[in-house]
C-alpha positions in Angstrom: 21.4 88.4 131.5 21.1 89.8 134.7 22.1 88.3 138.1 19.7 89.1 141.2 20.2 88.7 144.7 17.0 87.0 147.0 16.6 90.2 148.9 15.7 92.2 145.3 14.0 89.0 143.9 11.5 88.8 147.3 11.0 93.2 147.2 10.2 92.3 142.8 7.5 89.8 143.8 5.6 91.5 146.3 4.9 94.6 143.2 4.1 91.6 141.1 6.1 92.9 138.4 7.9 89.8 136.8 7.4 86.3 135.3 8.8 83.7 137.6 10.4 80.3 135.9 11.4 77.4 137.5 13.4 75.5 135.3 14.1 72.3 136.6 12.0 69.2 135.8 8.2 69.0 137.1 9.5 66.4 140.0 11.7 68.9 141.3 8.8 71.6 140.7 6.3 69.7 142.5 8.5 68.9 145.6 9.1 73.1 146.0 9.2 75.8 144.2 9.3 79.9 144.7 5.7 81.4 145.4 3.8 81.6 142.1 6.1 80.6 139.6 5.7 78.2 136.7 7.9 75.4 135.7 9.0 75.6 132.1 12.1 72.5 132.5 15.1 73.5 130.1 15.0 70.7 127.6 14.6 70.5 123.9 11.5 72.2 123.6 12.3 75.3 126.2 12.1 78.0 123.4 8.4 77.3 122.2 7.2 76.6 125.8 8.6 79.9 127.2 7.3 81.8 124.3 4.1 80.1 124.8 4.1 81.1 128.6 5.9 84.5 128.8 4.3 86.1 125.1 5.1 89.2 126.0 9.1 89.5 125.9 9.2 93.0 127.4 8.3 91.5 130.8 10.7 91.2 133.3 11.7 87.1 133.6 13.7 85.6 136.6 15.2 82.0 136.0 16.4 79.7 138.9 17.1 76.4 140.0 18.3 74.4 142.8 21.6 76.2 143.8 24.5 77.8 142.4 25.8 74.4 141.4 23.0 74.0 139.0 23.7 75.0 135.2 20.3 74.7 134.6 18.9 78.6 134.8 21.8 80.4 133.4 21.4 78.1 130.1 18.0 79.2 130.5 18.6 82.7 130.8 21.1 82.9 128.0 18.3 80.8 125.7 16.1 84.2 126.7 18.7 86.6 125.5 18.8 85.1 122.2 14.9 84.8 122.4 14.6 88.5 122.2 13.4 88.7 125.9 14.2 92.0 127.3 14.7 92.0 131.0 16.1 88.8 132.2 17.4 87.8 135.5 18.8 84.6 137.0 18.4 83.8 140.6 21.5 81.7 140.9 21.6 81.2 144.5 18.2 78.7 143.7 15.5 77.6 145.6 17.9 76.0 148.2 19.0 79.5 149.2 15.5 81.2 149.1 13.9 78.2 152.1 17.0 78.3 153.6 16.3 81.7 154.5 12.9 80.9 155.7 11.1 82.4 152.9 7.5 81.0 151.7 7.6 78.0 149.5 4.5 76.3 147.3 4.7 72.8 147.0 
């Protein structure tokens, strides 16, 4: 796993070159999330709803939740390692970090 700063995260989506996962709970999705990424919540059944999502494991995936506080996307990222997915990055600063900056948010 793979840490990556907002500034490279914001340059990766603009080439559209990555699968972006929000994975905290569809509440917290649905208040905010990162522009165009999909909420697969880290629970039980993460494994066969990622694979299900993101098929194709050579594809760059970036993780995050709320803050650096939040455990949430570097269990997630770790669960993609041992998945077999081969480019995978956590945003660990969250989605409190990216509108803090003033950067677009979907809701």
């Amino acid at each position: 796993m793979n840490i990556i700063t907002r500034e490279e995260l914001n340059k990766k989506l603009g080439e559209n070159s990555l699968t972006l996962v929000e994975v905290l709970g569809e509440d917290y999705y649905r208040k905010f999330h990162l522009p165009g990424a999909i909420n697969v919540p880290l629970g039980d059944d993460f494994d066969e709803r990622i694979e299900s999502a993101v098929p194709d494991k050579s594809r760059p995936v970036v993780v995050y939740c709320q803050n650096k506080d939040c455990d949430a996307s570097p269990k997630a990222a770790e669960r993609l390692d041992k998945l077999g997915y081969e480019e995978v990055y956590d945003y660990e600063a969250g989605k409190d970090d990216w509108r803090e900056a003033g950067l677009p948010v979907e809701s």
